[in-house]
C-alpha positions as CSV (number, residue, x, y, z in Angstrom):
1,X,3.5,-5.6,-26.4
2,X,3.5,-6.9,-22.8
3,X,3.5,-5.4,-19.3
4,X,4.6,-6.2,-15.9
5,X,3.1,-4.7,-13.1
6,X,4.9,-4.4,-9.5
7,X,2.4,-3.4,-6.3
8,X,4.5,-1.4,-3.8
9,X,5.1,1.4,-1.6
10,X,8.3,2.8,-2.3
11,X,9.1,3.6,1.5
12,X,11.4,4.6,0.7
13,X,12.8,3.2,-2.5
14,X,16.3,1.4,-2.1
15,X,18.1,-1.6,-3.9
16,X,15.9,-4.3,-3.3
17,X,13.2,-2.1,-5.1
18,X,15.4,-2.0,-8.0
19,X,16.5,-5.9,-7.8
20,X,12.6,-6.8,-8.0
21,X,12.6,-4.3,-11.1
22,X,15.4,-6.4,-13.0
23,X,14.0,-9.9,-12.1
24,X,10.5,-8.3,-13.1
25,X,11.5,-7.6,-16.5
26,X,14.3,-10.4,-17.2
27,X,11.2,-13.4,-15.8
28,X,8.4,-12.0,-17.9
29,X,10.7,-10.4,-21.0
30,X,7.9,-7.6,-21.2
31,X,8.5,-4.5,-22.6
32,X,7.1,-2.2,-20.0
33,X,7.1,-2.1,-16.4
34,X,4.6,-0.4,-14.3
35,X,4.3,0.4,-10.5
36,X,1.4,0.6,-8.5
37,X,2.3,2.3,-5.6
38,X,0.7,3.9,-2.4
39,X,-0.4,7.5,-1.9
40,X,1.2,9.2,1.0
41,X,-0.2,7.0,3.6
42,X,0.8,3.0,4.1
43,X,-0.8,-0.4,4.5
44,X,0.3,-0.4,7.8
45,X,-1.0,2.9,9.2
46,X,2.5,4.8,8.6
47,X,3.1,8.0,7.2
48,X,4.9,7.6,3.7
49,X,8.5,8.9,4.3
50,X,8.6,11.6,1.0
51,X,5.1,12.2,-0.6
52,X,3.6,9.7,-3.4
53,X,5.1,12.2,-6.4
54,X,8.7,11.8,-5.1
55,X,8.6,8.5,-4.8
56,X,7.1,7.8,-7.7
57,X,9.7,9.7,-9.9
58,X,12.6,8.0,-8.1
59,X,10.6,4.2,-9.7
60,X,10.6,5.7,-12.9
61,X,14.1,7.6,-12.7
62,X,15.2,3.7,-11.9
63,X,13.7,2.1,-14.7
64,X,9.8,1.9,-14.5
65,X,8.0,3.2,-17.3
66,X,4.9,4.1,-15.4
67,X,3.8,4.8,-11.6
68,X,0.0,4.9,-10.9
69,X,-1.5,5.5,-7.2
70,X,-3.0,2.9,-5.6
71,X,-6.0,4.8,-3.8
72,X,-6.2,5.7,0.0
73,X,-9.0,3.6,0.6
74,X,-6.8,0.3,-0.1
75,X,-3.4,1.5,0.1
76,X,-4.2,1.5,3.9
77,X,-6.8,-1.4,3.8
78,X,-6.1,-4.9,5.2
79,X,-4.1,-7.0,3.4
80,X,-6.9,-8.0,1.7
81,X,-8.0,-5.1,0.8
82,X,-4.9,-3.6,-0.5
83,X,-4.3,-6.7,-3.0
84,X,-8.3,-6.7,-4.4
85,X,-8.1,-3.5,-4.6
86,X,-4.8,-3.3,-6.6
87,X,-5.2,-6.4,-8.6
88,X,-8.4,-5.1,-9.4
89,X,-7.1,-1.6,-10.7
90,X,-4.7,-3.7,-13.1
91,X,-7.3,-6.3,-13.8
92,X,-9.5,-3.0,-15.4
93,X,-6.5,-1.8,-17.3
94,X,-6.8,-4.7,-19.5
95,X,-3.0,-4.3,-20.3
96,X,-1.0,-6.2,-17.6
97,X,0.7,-9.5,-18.6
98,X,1.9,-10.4,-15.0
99,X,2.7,-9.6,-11.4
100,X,5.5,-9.9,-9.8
101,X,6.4,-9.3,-6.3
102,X,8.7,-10.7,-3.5
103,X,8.7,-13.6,-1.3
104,X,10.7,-14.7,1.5
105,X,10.6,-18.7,-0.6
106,X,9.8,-19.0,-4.0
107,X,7.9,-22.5,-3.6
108,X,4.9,-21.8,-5.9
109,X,2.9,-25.0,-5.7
110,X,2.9,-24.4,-1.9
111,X,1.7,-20.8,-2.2
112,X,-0.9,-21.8,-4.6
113,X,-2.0,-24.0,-2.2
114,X,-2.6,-22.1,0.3
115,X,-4.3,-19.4,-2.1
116,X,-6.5,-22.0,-2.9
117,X,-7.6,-22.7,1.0
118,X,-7.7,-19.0,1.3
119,X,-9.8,-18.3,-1.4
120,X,-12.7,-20.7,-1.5
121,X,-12.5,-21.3,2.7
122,X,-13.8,-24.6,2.7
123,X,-15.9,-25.6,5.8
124,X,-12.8,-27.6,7.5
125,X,-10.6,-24.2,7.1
126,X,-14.2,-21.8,8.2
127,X,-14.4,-24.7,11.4
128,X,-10.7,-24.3,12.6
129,X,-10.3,-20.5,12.0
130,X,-13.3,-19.8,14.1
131,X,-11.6,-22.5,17.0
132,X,-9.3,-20.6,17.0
133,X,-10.5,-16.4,17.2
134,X,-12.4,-18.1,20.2
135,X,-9.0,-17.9,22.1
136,X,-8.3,-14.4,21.3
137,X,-5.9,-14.1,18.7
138,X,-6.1,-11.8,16.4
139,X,-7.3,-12.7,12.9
140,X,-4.1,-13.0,11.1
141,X,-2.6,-15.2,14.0
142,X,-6.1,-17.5,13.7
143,X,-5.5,-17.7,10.2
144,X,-2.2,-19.0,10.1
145,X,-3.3,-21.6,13.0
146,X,-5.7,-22.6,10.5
147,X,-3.6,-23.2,7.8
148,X,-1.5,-25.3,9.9
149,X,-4.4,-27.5,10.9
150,X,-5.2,-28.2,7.1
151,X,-2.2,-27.7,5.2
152,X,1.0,-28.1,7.8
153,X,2.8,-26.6,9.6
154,X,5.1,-25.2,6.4
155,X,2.5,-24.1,4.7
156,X,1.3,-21.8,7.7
157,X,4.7,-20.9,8.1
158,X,4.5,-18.6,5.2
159,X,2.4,-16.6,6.6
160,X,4.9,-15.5,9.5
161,X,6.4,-13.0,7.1
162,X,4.6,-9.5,5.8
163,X,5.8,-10.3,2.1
164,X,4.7,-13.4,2.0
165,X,1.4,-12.7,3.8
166,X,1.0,-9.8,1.0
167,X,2.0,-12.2,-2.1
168,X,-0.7,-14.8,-1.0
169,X,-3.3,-11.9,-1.0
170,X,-2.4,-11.3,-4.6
171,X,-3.0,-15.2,-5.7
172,X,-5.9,-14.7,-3.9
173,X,-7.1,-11.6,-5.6
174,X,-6.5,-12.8,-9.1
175,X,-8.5,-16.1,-8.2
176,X,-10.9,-13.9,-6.6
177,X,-11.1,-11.4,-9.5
178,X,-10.4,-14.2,-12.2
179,X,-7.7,-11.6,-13.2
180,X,-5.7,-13.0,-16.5
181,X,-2.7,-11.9,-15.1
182,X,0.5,-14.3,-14.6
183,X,2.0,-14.2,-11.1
184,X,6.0,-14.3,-10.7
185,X,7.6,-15.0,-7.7
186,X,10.5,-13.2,-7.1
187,X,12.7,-14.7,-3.8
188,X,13.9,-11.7,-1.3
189,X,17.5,-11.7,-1.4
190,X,18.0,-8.4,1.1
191,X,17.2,-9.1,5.0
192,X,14.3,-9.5,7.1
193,X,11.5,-7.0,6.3
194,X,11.9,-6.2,10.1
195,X,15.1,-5.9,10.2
196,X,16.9,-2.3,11.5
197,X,20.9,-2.7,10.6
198,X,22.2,-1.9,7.4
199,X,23.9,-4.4,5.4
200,X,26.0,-4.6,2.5
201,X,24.3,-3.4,-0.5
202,X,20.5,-4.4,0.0
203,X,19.1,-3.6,3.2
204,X,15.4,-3.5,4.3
205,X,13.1,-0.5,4.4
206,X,13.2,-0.5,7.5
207,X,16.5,-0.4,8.5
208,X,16.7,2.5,5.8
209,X,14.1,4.4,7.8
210,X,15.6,3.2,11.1
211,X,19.3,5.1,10.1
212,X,17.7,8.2,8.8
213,X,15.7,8.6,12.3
214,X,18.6,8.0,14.3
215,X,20.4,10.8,11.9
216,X,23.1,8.3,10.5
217,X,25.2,10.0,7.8
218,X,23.7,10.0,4.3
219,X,26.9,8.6,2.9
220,X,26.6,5.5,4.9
221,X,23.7,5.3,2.4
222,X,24.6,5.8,-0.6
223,X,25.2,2.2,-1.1
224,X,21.6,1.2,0.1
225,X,19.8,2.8,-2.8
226,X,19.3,4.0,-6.5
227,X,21.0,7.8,-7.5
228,X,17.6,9.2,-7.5
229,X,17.0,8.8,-3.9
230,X,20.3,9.2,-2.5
231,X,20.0,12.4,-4.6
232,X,17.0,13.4,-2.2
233,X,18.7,12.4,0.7
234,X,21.6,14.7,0.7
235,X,20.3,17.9,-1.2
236,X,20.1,20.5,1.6
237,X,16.2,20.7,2.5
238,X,16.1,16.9,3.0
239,X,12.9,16.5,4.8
240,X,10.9,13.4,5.6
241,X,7.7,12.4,7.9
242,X,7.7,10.3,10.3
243,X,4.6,8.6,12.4
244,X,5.0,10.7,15.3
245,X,4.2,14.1,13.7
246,X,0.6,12.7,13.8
247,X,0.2,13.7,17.1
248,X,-0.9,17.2,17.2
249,X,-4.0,15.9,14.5
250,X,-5.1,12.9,16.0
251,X,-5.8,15.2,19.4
252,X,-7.3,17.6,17.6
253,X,-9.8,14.8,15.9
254,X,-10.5,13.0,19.3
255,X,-11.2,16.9,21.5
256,X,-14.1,16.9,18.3
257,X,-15.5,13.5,19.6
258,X,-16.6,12.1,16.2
259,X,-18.8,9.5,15.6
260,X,-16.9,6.2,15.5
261,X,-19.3,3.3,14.8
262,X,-18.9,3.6,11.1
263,X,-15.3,4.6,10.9
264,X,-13.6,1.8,9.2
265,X,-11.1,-1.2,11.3
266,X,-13.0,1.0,14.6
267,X,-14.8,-1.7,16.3
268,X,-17.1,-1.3,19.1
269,X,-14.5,-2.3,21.7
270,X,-11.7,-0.1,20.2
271,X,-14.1,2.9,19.6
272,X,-14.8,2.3,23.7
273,X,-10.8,2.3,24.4
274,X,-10.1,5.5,21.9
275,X,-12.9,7.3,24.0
276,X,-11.4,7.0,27.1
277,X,-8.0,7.0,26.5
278,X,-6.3,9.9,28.2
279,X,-5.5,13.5,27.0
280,X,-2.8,14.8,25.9
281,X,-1.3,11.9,24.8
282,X,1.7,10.7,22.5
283,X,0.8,9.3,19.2
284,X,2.8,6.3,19.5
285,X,2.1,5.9,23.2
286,X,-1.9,6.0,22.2
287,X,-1.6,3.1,19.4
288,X,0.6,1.0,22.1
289,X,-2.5,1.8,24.7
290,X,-4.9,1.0,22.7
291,X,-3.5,-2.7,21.2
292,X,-4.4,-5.6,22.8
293,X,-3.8,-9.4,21.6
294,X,-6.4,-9.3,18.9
295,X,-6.2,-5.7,17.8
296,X,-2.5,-5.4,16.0
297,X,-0.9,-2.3,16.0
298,X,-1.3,-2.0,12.2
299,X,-5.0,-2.3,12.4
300,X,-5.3,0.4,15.7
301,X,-2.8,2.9,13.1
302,X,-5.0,2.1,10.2
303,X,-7.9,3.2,12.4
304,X,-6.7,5.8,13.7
305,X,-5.9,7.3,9.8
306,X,-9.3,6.3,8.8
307,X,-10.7,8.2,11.5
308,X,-8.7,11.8,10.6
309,X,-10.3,11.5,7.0
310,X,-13.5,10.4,8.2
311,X,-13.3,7.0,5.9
312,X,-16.3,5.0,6.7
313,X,-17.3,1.5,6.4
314,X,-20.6,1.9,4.6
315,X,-18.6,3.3,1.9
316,X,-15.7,0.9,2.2
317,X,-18.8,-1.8,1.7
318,X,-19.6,0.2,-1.3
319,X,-16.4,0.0,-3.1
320,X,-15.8,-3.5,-2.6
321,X,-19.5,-3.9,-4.4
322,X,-19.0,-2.0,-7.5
323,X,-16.2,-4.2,-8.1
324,X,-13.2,-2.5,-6.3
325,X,-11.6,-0.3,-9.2
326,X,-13.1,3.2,-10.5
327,X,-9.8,5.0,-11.9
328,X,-6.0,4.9,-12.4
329,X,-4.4,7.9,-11.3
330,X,-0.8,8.4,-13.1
331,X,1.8,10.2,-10.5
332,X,4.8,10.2,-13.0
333,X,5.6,8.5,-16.3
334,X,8.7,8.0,-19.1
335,X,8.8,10.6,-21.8
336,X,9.2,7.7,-24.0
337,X,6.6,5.6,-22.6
338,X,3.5,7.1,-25.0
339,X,3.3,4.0,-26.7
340,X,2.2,2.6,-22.9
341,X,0.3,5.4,-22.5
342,X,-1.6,5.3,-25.7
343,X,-2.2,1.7,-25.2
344,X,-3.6,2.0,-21.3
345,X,-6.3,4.7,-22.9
346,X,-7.6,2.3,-25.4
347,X,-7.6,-0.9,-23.6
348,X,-8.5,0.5,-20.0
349,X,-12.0,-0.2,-18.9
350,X,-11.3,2.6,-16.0
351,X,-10.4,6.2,-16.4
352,X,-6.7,6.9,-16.8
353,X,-6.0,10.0,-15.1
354,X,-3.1,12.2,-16.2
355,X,-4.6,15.9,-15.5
356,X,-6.6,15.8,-12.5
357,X,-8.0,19.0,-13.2
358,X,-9.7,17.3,-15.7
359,X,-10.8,14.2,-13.5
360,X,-14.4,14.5,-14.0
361,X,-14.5,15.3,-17.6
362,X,-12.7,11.8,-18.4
363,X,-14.9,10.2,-15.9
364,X,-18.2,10.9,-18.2
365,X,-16.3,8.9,-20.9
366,X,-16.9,5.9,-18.9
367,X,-21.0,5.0,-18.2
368,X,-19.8,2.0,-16.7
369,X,-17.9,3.5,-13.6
370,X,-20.1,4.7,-11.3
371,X,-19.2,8.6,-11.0
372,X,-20.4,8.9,-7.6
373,X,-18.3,6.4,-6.0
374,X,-15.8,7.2,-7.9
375,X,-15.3,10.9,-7.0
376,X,-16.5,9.7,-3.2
377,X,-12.9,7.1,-3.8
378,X,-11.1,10.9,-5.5
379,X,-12.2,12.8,-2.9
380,X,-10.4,10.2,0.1
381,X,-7.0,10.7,-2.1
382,X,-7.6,14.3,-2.3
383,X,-7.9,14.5,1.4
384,X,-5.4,12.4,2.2
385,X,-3.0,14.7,0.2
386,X,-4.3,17.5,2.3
387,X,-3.2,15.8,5.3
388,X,-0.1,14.8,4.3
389,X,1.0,18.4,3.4
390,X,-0.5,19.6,6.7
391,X,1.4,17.8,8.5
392,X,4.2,18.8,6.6
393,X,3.8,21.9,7.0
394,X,2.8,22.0,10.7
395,X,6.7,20.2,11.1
396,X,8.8,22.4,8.3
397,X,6.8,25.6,7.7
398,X,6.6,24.7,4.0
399,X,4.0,24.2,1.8
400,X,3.3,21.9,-0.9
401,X,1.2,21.8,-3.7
402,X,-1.9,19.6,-3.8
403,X,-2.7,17.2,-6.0
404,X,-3.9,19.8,-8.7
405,X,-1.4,22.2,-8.6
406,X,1.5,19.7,-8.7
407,X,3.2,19.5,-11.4
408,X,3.2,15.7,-12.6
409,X,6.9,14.2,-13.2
410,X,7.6,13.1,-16.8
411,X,11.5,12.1,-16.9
């Protein structure tokens, strides 16, 4: 039996979603598909549209047999971060065949290439990415001026665009990891990641999010995405977060004046900007203040998340030691997927967590997984749900249930 494993975050999920399912499963003929996807907050500092059990029953009402959470502490990491940290989650399962994910060109031998560079840093690639952070870029604009030193000015050019910067951080995990898991490269067919008009059939996340802010008819929809989430669109408490509602809580955290020097992405100059930034002050207003030409937005929004759960950099330092992964957390499954199920409990080398009630009794199954880290990594996600309901209830007055009291989706 063999498994393909997607790394996403379903934000929401739409057509292009289900187009990398298909070419998932018709490339690597494996029987099962499985999704690890972000919590309810995103690599790049965003607020996840629905919360992480919606959107993973709308992957497995569209096919995937499995969706696990890909912890808080990576899901809004670097791009670094997020890919060790997931490749190393599916590494530990011991039951992933491949990887697929999308890319702007399927040219493989150039990707590998670059991997390669990116992975073992030789000293030319160390000289000319330090030439040039001494101008001032940030580090993902110094690395692709690196790249172009060494490798041309094509190779560099695939890291211009977020999938591709995302699909070499996978090759570069499994190097990294010496995962035995096969990469597939799946080209993007829909349009650019950044893109904010609707198209045809496949349009970007983005310009999904873009027409539900600007309150654009659900209809005008229903051809951008599976059943199961134009289903949530139109039912009559359609609700959905948005980065702005993190206003009210990121004031609240700064009137507390926390300690910032071991907040994780807060550096000494940004923890010096955040401190005298001005009050009261827009969310999005504050993230634009605070950015500067090596600080990207994504890395001041990352911050800025990291700070409201108090996620430090001792213990980010801590994770990455003990080898990244210390559980898999399921957040909806296939009825008929207990054959997966039975296999990912034998072969796993982490905890596979169905009831998280019972998260700490499976935990003492496992001598090798440190238990301390591990509930330290539990406790971020636990939070993290906390906040996310918070905020939805400070917006909509409702409440929802936390991560032991929800019920887990099995379709």
């Amino acid at each position: 039996m063999s498994n393909v494993a997607v790394i996403a975050e379903f934000h929401p999920y739409h057509n292009g979603h289900h187009y990398l399912f298909e070419e998932a499963m018709s490339l690597s003929h494996a029987d099962h598909a499985i999704a690890l996807m972000s919590g309810n907050f995103l690599q790049r500092g965003s607020i996840a549209l629905w919360d992480k059990y919606t959107r993973a029953e709308m992957a497995v009402a569209d096919g995937f047999d499995l969706c696990l959470e890909l912890p808080f502490v990576y899901a809004t990491g670097s791009a670094g971060d997020f890919a060790d940290g997931a490749v190393a989650i599916l590494k530990n399962l011991h039951a992933i065949d491949y990887l697929a994910f999308g890319v702007e060109e399927a040219e493989p031998d150039v990707f590998e290439q670059v991997a390669e560079f990116l992975t073992e840093e030789p000293e030319n690639y160390q000289l000319a990415l330090k030439q040039a952070l001494k101008v001032g870029v940030s580090y993902p604009r110094a690395r692709q001026t690196a790249i172009a030193a060494i490798c041309g000015d094509s190779a560099a050019a695939l890291l211009k665009a977020p999938n591709n910067t995302l699909a070499l951080s996978y090759l570069c995990a499994i190097k990294k990891l010496h995962a035995n898991i096969r990469p597939i490269f799946i080209k993007r067919i829909s349009n650019d990641y950044h893109d904010t008009d609707l198209q045809a059939q496949i349009s970007s996340a983005t310009a999904i999010r873009t027409a539900l802010a600007k309150g654009t008819d659900f209809s005008a929809l229903a051809a951008q995405v599976p059943p199961a989430t134009y289903l949530r669109m139109e039912t009559p408490d359609h609700t959905y977060l948005s980065d702005a509602m993190l206003t009210p809580f990121v004031q609240a955290c700064r009137l507390r004046e926390p300690e910032l020097s071991d907040i994780c992405d807060i550096s000494p100059a940004l923890a010096d900007k955040l401190q005298h930034a001005p009050y009261p002050i827009d969310y999005e207003v504050l993230v634009e203040q605070l950015k500067t030409k090596d600080i990207t937005r994504s890395r001041i929004a990352r911050a800025l998340l990291h700070l409201l759960l108090g996620y430090t950099e001792s213990d980010r330092q801590k994770f990455i030691g003990s080898g990244y992964a210390c559980y898999a957390n399921i957040l909806a499954l296939k009825k008929e997927s207990s054959s997966l199920i039975r296999q990912l409990h034998e072969s796993s080398m982490i905890p596979v967590i169905t009831k998280k009630a019972d998260f700490d009794t499976i935990l003492s199954a496992y001598p090798a997984i440190d238990t301390e880290l591990a509930r330290t990594m539990w406790q971020y996600d636990l939070r993290a749900t906390e906040l996310y309901n918070c905020i939805y209830y400070n917006h909509y007055g409702i409440t929802l249930p936390n991560d032991y009291t929800r019920k887990l989706p099995v379709l």
